[in-house]
GUBA-366420 format. One record per residue (C-alpha): residue number from 1; x, y, z. Coordinates in nm, 3 decimals. Example, Ala and Ser with C-alpha at 12.3 -4.5 7.8 and 13.67 -1.06 7.14 Angstrom:
// residues 2
<kese nr="1" xx="1.230" yy="-0.450" zz="0.780"/>
<kese nr="2" xx="1.367" yy="-0.106" zz="0.714"/>
//
This chain:
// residues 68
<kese nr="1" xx="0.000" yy="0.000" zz="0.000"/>
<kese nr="2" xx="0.143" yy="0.344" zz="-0.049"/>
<kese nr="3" xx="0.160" yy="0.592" zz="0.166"/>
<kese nr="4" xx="0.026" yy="0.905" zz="0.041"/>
<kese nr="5" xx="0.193" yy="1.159" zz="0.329"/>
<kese nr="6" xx="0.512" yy="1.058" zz="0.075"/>
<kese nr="7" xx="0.346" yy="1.155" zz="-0.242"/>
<kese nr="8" xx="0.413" yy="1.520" zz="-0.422"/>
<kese nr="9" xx="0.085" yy="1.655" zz="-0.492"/>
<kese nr="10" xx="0.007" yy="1.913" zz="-0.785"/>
<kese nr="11" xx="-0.177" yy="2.144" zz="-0.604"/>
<kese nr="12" xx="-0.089" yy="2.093" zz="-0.295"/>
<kese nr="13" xx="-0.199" yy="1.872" zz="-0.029"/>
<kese nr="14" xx="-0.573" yy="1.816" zz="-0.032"/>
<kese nr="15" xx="-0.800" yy="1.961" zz="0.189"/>
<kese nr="16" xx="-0.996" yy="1.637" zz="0.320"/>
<kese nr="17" xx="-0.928" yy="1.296" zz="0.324"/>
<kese nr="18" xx="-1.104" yy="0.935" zz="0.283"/>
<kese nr="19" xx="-1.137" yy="0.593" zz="0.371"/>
<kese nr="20" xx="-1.153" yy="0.341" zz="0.166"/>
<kese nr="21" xx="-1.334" yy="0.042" zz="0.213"/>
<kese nr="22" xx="-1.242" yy="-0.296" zz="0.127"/>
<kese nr="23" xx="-1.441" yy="-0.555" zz="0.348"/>
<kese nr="24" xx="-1.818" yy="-0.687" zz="0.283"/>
<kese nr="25" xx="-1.913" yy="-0.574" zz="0.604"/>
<kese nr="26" xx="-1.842" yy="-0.212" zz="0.438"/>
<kese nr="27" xx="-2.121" yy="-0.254" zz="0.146"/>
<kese nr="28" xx="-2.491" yy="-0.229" zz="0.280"/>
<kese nr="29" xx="-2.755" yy="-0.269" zz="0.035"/>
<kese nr="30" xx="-3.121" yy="-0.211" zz="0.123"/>
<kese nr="31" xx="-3.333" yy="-0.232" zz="-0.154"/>
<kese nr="32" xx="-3.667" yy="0.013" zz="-0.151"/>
<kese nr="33" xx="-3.975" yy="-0.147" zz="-0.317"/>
<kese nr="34" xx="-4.143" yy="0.183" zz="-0.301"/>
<kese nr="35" xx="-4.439" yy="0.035" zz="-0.194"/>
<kese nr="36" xx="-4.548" yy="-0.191" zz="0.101"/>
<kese nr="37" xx="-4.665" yy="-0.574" zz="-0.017"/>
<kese nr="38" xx="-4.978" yy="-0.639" zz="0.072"/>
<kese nr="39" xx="-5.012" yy="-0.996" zz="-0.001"/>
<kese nr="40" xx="-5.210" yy="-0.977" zz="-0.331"/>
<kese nr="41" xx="-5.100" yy="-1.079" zz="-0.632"/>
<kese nr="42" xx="-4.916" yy="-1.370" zz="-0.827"/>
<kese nr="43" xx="-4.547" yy="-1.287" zz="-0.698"/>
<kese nr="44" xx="-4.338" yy="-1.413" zz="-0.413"/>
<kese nr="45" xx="-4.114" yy="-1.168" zz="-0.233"/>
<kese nr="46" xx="-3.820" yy="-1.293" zz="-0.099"/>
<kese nr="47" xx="-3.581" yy="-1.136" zz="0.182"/>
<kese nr="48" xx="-3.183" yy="-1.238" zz="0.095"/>
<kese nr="49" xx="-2.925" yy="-1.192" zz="0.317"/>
<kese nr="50" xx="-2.594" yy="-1.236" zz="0.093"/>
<kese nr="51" xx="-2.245" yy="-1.201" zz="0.238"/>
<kese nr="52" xx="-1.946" yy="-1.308" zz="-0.001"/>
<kese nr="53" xx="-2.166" yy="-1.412" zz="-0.290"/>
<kese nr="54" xx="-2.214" yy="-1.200" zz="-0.613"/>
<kese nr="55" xx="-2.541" yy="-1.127" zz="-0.741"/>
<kese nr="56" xx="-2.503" yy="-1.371" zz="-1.019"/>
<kese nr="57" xx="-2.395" yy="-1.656" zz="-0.796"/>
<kese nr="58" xx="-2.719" yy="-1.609" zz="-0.581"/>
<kese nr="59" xx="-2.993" yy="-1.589" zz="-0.920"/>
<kese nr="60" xx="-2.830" yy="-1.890" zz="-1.040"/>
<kese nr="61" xx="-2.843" yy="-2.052" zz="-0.682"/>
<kese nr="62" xx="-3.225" yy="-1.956" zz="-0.668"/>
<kese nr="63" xx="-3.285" yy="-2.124" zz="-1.030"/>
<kese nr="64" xx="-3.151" yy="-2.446" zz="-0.948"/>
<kese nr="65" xx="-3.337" yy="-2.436" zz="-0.659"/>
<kese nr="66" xx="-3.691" yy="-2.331" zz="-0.798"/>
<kese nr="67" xx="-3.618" yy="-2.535" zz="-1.126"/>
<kese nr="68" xx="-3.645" yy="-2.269" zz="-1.371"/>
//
């Protein structure tokens, strides 16, 4: 990793500063129907907690599961 207090910077040192994240416990997603289910319909919502699978990995789990 390199340490940026070494660096020469163009225009001078910046002003603020960052973290960057690297760990899943970093990345939150909570997705936002817009719209509370009310248990009519033909559909089946599902709640998924995923931690160190990709999306991909989890659709394709779901399909061998449901058969489709």
């Amino acid at each position: 990793m390199t340490e940026f207090d070494n660096l020469t910077w163009l225009h001078g040192k910046p002003q603020g500063s960052g973290l960057l994240k690297a760990n899943p416990e970093d990345f939150v997603v909570v997705e936002d129907l817009g719209f509370t289910p009310d248990g009519e319909g033909e559909h089946i919502l599902l709640r998924i907690l995923k931690n160190g699978c990709n999306t991909r990995f989890v659709a394709d789990a779901l399909a061998k599961f449901l058969k489709i």
